[in-house]
C-alpha positions as CSV (number, residue, x, y, z in Angstrom):
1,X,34.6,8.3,-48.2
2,X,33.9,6.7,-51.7
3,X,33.1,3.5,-51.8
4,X,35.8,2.2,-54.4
5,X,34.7,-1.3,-54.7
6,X,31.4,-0.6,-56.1
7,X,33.1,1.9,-58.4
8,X,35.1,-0.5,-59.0
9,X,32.5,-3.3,-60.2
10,X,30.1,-0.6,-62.2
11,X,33.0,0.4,-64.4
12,X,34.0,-3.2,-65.3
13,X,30.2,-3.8,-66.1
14,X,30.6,-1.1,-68.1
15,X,28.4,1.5,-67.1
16,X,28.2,5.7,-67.4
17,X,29.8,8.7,-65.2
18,X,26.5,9.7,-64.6
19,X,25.1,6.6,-63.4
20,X,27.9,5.3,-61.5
21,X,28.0,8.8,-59.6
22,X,24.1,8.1,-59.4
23,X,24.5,4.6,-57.9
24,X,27.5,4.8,-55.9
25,X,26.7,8.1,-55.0
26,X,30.1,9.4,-55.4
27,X,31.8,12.0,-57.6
28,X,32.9,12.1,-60.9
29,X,36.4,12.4,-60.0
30,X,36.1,9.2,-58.0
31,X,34.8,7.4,-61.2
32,X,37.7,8.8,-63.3
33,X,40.2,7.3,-60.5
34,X,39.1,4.4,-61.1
35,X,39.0,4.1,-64.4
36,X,42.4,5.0,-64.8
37,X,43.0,2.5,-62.2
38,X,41.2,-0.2,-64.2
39,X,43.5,1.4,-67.1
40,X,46.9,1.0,-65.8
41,X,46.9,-2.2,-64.3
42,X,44.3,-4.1,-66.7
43,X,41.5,-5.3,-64.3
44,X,38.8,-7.5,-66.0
45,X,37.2,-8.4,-62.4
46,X,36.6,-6.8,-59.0
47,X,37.2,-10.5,-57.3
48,X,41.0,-10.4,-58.0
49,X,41.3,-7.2,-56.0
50,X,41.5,-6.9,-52.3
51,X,40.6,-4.3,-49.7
52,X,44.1,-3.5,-49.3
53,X,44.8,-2.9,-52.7
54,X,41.8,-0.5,-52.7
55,X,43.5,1.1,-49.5
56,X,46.6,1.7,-51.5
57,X,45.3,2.6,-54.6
58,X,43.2,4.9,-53.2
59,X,44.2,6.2,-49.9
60,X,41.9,8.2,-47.6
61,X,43.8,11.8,-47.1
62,X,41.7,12.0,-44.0
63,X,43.3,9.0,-42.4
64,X,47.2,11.7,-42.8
65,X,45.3,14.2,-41.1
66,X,43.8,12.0,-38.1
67,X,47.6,11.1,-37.2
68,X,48.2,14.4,-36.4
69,X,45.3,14.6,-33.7
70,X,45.3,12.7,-30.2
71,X,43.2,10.2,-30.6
72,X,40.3,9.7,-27.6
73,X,39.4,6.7,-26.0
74,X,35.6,6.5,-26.9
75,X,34.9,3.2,-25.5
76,X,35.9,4.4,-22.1
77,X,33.9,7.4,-22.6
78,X,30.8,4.9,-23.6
79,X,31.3,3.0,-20.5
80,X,31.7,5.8,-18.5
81,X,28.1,7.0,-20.0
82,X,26.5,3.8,-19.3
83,X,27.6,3.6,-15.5
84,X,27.3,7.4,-14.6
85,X,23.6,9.2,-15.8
86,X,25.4,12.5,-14.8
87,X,28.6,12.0,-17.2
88,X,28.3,13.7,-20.6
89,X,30.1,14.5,-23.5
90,X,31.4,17.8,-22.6
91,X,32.8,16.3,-19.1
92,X,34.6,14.1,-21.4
93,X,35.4,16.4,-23.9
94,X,37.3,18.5,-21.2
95,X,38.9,15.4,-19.5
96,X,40.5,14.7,-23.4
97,X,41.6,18.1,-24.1
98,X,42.9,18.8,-20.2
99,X,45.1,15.2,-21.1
100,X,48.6,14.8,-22.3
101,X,48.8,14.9,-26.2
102,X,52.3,14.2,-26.8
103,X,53.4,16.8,-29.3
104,X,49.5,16.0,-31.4
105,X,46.4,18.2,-31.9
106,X,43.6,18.0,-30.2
107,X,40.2,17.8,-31.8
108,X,37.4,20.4,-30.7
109,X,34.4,19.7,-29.0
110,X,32.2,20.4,-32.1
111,X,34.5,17.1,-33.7
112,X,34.6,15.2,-30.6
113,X,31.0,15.0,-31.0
114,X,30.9,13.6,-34.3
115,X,33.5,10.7,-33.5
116,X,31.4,9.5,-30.4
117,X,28.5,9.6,-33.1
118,X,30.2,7.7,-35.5
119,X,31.3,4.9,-32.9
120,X,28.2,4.6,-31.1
121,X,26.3,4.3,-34.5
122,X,28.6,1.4,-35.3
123,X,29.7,-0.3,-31.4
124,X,26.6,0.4,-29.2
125,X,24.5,-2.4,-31.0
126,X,21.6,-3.3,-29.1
127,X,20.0,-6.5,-30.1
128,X,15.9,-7.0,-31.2
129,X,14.4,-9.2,-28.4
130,X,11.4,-11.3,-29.9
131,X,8.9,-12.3,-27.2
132,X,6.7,-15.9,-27.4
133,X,3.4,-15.6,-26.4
134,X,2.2,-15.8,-23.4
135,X,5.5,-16.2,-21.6
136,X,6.4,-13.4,-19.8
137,X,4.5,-10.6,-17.6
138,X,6.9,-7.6,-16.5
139,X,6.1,-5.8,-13.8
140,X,6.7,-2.2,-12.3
141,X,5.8,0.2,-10.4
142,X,5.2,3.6,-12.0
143,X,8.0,6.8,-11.1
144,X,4.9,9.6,-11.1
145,X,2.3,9.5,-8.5
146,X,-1.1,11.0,-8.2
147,X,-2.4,12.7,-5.3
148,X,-5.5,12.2,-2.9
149,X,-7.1,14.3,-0.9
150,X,-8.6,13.8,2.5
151,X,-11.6,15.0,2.4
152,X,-12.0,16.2,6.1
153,X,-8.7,16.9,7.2
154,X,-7.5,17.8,3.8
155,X,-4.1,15.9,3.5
156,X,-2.5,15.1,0.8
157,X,-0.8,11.3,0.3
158,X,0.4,10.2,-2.9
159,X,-1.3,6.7,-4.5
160,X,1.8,4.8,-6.4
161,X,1.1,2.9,-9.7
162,X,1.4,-0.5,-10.5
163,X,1.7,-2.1,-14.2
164,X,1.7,-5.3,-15.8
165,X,2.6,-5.3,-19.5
166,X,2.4,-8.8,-21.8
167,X,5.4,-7.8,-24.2
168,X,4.1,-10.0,-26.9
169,X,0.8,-8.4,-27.6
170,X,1.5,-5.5,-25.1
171,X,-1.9,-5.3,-22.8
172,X,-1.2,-3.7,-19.8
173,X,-2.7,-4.1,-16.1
174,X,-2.4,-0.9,-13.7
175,X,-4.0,-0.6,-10.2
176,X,-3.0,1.9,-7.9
177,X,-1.5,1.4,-4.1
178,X,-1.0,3.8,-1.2
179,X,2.0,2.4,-0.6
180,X,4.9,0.0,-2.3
181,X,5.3,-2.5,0.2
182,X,4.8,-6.2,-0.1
183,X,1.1,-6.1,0.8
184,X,0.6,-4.0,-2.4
185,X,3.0,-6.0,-4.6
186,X,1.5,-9.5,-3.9
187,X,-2.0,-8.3,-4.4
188,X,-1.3,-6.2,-7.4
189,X,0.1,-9.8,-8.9
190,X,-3.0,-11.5,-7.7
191,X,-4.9,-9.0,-9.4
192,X,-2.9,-9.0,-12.4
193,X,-3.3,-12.5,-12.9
194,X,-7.1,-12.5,-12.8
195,X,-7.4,-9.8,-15.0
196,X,-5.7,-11.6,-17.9
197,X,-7.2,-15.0,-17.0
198,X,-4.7,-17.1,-16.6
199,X,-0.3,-17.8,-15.6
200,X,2.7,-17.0,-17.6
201,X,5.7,-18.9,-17.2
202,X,7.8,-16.5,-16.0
203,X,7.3,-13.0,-14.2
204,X,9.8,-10.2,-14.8
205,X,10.0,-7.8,-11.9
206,X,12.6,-5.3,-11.4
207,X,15.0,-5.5,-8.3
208,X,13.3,-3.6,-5.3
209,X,12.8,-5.4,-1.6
210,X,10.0,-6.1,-2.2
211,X,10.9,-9.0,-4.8
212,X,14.8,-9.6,-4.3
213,X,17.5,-9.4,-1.1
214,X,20.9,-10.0,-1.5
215,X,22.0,-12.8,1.1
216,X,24.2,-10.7,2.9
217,X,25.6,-7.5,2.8
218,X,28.1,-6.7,-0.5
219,X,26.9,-9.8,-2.1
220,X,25.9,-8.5,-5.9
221,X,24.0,-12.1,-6.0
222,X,20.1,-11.5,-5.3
223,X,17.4,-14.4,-4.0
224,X,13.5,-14.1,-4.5
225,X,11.7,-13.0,-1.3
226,X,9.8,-16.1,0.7
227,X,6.7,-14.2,0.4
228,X,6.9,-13.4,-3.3
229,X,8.2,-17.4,-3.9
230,X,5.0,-18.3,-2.1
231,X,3.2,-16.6,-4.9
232,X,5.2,-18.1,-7.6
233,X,4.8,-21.5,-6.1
234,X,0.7,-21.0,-5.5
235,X,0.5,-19.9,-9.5
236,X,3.0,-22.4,-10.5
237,X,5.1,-19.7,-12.2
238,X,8.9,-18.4,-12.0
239,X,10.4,-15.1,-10.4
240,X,13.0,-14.5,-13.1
241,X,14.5,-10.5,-11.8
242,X,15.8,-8.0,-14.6
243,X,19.6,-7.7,-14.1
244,X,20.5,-5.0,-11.8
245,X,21.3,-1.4,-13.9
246,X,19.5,-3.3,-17.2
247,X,16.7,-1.5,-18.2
248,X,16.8,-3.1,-21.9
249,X,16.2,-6.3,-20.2
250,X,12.6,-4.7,-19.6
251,X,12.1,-2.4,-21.8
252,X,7.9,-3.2,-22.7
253,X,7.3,-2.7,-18.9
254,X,9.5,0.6,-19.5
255,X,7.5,1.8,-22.9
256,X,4.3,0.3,-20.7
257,X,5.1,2.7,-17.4
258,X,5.6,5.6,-20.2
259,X,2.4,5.2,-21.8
260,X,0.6,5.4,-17.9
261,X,2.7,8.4,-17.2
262,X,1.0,9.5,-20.2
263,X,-2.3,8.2,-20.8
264,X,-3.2,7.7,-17.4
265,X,-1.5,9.7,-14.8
266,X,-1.3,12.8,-17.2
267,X,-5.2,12.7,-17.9
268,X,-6.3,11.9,-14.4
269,X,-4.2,14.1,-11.9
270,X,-5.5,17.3,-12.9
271,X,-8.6,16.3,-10.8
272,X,-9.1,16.2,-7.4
273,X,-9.6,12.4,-5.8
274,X,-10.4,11.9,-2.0
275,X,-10.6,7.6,-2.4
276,X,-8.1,5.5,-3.9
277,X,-11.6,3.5,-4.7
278,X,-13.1,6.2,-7.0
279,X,-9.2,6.6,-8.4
280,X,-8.9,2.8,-9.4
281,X,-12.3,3.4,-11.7
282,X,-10.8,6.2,-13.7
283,X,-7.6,4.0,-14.0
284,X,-9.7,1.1,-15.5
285,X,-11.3,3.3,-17.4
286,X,-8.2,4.5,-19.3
287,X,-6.5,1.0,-19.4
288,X,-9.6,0.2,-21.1
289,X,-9.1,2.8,-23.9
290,X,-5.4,1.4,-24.1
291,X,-5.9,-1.5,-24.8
292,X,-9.5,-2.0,-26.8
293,X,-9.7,1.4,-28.8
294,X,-5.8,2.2,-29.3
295,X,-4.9,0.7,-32.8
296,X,-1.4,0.3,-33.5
297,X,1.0,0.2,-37.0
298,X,-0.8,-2.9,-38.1
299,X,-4.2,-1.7,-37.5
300,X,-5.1,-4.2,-34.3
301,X,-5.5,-3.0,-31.0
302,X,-3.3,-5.0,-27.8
303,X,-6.1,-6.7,-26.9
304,X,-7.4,-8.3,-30.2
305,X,-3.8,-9.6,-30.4
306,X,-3.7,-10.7,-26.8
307,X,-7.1,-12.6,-26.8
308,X,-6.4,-13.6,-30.4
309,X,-2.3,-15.3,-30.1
310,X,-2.0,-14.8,-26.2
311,X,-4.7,-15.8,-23.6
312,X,-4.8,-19.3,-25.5
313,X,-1.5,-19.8,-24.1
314,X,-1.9,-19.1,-20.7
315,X,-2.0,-21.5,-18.0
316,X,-5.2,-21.7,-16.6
317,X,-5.8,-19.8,-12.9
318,X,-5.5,-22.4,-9.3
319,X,-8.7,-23.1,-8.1
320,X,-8.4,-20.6,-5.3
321,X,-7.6,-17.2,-5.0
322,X,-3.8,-17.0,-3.6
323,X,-3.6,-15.6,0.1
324,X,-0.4,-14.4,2.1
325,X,0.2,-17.0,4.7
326,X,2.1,-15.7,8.2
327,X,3.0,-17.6,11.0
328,X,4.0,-15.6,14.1
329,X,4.1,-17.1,18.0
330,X,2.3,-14.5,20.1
331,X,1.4,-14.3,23.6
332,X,-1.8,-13.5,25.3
333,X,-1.8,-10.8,28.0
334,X,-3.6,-10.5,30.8
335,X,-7.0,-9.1,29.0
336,X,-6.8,-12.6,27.2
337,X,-5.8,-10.7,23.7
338,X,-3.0,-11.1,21.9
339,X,-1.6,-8.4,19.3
340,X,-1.2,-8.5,15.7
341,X,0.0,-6.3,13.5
342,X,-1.0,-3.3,16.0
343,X,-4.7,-5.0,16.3
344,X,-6.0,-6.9,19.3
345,X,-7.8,-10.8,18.8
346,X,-9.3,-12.2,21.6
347,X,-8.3,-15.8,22.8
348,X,-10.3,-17.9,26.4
349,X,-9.5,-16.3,29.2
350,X,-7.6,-19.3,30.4
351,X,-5.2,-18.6,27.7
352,X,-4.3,-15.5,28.8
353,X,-0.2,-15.4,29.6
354,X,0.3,-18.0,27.0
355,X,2.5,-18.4,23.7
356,X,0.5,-19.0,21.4
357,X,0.2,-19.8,17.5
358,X,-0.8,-17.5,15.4
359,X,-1.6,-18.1,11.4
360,X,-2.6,-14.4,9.6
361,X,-3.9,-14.6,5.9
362,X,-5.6,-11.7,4.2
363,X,-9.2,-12.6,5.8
364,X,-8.7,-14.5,8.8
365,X,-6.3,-15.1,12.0
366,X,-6.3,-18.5,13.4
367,X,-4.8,-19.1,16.8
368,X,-3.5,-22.1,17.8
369,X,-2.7,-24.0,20.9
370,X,0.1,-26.7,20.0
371,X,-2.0,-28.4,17.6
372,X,-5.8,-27.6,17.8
373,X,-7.1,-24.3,16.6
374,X,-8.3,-22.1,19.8
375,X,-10.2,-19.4,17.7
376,X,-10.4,-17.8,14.3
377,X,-11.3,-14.2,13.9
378,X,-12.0,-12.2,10.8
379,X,-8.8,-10.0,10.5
380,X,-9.1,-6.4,11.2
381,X,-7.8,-3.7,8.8
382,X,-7.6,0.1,9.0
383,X,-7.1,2.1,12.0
384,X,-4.8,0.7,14.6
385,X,-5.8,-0.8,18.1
386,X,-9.3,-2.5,17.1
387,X,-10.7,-5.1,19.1
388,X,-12.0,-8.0,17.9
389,X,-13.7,-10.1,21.1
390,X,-15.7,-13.0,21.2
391,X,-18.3,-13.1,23.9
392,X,-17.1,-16.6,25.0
393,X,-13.9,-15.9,25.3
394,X,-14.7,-13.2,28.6
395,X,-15.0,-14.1,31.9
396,X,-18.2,-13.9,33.6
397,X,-16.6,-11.0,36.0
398,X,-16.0,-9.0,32.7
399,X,-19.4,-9.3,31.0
400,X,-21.0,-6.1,32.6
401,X,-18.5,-3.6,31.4
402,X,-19.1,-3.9,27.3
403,X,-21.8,-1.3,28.0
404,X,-19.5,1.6,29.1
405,X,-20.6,4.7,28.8
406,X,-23.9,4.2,28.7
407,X,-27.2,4.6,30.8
408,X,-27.5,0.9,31.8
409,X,-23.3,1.1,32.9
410,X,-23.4,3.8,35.5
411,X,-27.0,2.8,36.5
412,X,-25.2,-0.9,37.2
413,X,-22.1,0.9,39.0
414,X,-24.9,2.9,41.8
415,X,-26.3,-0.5,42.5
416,X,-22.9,-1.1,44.3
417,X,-23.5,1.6,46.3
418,X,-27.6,1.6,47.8
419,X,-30.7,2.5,45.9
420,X,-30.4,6.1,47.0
421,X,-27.6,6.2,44.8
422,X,-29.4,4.9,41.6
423,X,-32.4,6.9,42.5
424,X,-30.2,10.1,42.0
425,X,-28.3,8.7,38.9
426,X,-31.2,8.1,37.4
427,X,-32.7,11.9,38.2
428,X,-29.3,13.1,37.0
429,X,-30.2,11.3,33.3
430,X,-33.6,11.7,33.0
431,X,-33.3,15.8,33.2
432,X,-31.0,16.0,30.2
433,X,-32.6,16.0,27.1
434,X,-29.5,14.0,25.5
435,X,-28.6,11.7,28.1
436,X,-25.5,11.5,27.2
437,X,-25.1,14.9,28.2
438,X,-25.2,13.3,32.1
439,X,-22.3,10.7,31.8
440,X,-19.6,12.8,32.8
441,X,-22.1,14.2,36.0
442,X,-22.5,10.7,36.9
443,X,-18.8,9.5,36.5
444,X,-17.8,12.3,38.7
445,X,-20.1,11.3,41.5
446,X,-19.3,7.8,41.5
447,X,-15.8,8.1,40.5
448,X,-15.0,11.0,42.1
449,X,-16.9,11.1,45.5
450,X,-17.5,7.6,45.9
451,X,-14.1,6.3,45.5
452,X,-13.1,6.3,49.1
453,X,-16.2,6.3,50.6
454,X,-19.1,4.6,49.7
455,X,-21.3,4.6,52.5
456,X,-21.2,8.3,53.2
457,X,-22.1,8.5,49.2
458,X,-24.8,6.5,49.7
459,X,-25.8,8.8,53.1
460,X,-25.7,12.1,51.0
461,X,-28.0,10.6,48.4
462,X,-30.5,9.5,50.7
463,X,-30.4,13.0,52.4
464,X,-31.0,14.8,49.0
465,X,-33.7,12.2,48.5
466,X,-35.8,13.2,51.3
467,X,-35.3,16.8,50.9
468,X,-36.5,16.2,47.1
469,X,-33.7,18.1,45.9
470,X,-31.8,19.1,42.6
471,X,-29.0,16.2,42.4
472,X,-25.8,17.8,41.2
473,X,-22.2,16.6,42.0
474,X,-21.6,20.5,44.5
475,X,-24.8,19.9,46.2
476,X,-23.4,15.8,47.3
477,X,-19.9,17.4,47.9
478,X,-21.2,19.5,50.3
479,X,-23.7,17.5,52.3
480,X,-21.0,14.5,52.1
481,X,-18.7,17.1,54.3
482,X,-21.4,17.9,56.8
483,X,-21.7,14.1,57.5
484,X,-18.8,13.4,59.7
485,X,-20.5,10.5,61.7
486,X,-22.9,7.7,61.9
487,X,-25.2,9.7,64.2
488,X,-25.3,12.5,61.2
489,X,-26.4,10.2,58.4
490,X,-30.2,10.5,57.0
491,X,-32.3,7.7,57.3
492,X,-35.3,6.9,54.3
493,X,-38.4,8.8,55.4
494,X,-40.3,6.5,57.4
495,X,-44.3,7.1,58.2
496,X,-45.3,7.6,62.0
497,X,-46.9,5.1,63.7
498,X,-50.9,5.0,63.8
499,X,-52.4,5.3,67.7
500,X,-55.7,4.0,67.5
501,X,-56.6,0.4,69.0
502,X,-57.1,-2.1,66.4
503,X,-59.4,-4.8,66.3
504,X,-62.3,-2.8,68.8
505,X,-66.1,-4.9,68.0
506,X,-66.7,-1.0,68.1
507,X,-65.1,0.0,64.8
508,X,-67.4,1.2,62.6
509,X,-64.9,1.7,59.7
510,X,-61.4,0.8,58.9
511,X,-59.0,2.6,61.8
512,X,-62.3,4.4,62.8
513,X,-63.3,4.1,66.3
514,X,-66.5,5.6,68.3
515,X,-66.4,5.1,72.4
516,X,-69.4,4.1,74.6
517,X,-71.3,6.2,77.1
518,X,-69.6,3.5,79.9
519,X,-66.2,5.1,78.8
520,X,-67.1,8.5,79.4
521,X,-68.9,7.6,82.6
522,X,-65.7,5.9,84.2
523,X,-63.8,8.8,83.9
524,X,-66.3,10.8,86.5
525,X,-66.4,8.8,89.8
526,X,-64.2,10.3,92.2
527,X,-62.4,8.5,94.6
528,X,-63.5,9.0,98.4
């Protein structure tokens, strides 16, 4: 439609057809209009006249035509868009056509179109948000994941992006996790932090667990998680969420997540990556080229603006490195170790049976009785069901067995049973050229043969002994079931006793021994 007011003004100020059509771009039959209207009732100034009397002077023959059609209701049809993703203008279309029109036209889809156009163009403002420096950090994790690749069994697990973006001067952070769970999220902060030296006042996360919880269940209200409100509290900074189904509250970290999906994921998972180690150095080498060789619209790349209007601004980083603090009451079992997160600390065996204490940070666990700190061992990560045992903390009964499986164990085991038993343990090692080869020989024997009966063990070894024979676990089985008493058992080889008179002034050498002609002559005399 014409605008007639502007008409209007350029034909008092007397001006062309030709340039008023130019200007207003309008028609030259819209100029003579209002001319004539200027004409008949003797305008001399556009102030006098209202936008009714334009309306009435000039009516819109498209505004006749429009009463004949059934209007829809586009703002429901909006609202309906913004709460449902899956909604769309041909599901609404149809809902407005399949309605009642009450004797009017309906419009086609092909016009239905352009009238949502036309009032989203002029209702669905959305309002420029101007960030201060150094305020705000929003956070995310990334929708697109990139896979690793076990490099012996082959298995494939998916590594999960995290990014920081500063909306002001737009650097971005990004780190990738295995997982998304809280572990991750509080270090990738912690991270964060360091890598653009220094606090924000305010973080901007989105709404998963791993931030927010509703108190209870229903409640639409959401509360920052302890653990992620100890962060806040260690970096003197605020947890301030995105509302819920808001994505325009965040939309840097959106455009931020966008440009990884892009610049990062999309470059880096057509190769093949077995360590999430050698993944986070191709990461920082993209963020790199982000944010240093990137230049925007006005020729500056993120981080000349960051370190230029924005690091100045941040508060300086706490003295020490933030570290997840847990306090759990556990109790020692009967090996005096206690069990945390699927790993096993040891604590003094006169502990063992007791609730204890237990304070877990990322490096340590401290255990506590009452007040005073029992132990404190480095905490174990990785596979599940480590030990970690301090040598004080076992029992002098226990200190024997931290060899097992090995030569010194099973040799210390046949001591309990007689030295033929070592003797033969020892023969059974010695022939293998990996000894190790031997420790399930030697278990057998000592487990299996001499569990019930350790004396007769002990006879069957001595017998093999003196017949110098080949020690296997069949040749003990069968010689242990041909002793079926005392009588039966071998004895060690003993040599005989020596004959000869010692101590005769007629030795001439050691155990040597010459007799007399007197001897000899005894012997003949016969006895009347």
């Amino acid at each position: 439609m014409a605008d007639y007011r502007a008409i209007l003004e350029l034909v008092l100020a007397g001006r062309g057809y030709s340039e008023i059509a130019a200007v207003a771009a309008c028609s030259r039959r819209d100029v003579s209009r209002v001319k004539q209207a200027v004409t008949e009732r003797g305008l001399a100034s556009a102030a006098a006249v209202s936008d009714a009397d334009l309306a009435e002077w000039f009516p819109d023959g498209r505004r006749r035509v429009s009463e004949e059609y059934e209007q829809p209701d586009l703002a429901r049809v909006l609202a309906t868009m913004r709460a449902n993703r899956h909604f769309t203008l041909l599901l609404g279309w149809r809902r407005y056509a399949d309605g009642d029109a009450a004797g009017k036209k309906k419009y086609g889809y092909s016009q239905f179109c352009a009238l949502f156009a036309d009032y989203v163009r002029s209702n669905d403002l959305v309002a420029t948000l101007h960030h201060e420096p150094g305020r705000a950090m929003l956070v995310d994790w990334a929708g697109d994941t990139i896979d690793l690749v076990d490099s012996v069994t082959g298995g494939v697990t998916r590594a999960v992006l995290f990014v920081a973006v500063l909306p002001f001067s737009g650097t971005l952070f990004c780190r990738a996790y295995m997982n998304m769970k809280s572990e991750s999220w509080l270090d990738a902060h912690v991270r964060a932090f360091a890598f653009y030296g220094g606090v924000v006042a305010i973080v901007v996360p989105d709404n998963p667990t791993t931030s927010t919880h509703q108190r209870a269940k229903g409640d639409k209200a959401r509360v920052v998680n302890a653990r992620y409100q100890q962060l806040a509290d260690h970096y003197q900074t605020a947890i301030v969420p995105a509302r819920s189904r808001k994505p325009r509250d965040k939309a840097a970290a959106e455009n931020a997540v966008n440009i990884v999906n892009k610049r990062v994921i999309g470059y880096l998972e057509g190769e093949v990556w077995t360590g999430l180690a050698e993944l986070n150095e191709a990461i920082e080498e993209r963020v790199w080229e982000i944010n240093h060789d990137l230049r925007r619209a006005d020729d500056t790349t993120r981080w000349e603006r960051f370190t230029a209007e924005e690091a100045p601004l941040l508060a300086p980083l706490p003295d020490t490195r933030f570290e997840e603090v847990q306090w759990k009451e556990l109790k020692a079992g009967r090996n005096y170790h206690l069990t945390a997160d699927y790993q096993h600390y040891s604590v003094p065996y006169r502990l063992a049976g007791r609730l204890l204490r237990v304070r877990l940070t990322a490096a340590t666990v401290t255990v506590f009785d009452g007040v005073d700190i029992v132990c404190e061992h480095r905490r174990l990560k990785g596979r599940k069901g480590q030990y970690s045992t301090l040598a004080e903390h076992v029992p002098a009964q226990h200190r024997d067995v931290d060899g097992l499986w090995s030569r010194r164990w099973f040799v210390d085991r046949a001591h309990a049973f007689g030295p033929a038993t070592v003797t033969v343990i020892e023969q059974i090692l010695d022939r293998h050229v990996i000894e190790a080869q031997g420790y399930l020989d030697c278990q057998n024997i000592l487990s299996g043969l001499g569990k019930r009966n350790r004396p007769r063990l002990e006879a069957a070894c001595q017998e093999l002994v003196n017949r110098n024979g080949h020690a296997t676990y069949s040749m003990l089985k069968r010689i242990m079931a041909a002793i079926d008493s005392d009588a039966k058992r071998a004895r060690p080889n003993v040599a005989a006793a020596s004959t000869v008179r010692r101590g005769d002034p007629k030795a001439v050498g050691p155990d040597v021994f010459v007799r007399d002609a007197s001897h000899y002559g005894a012997d003949e005399q016969v006895t009347p």
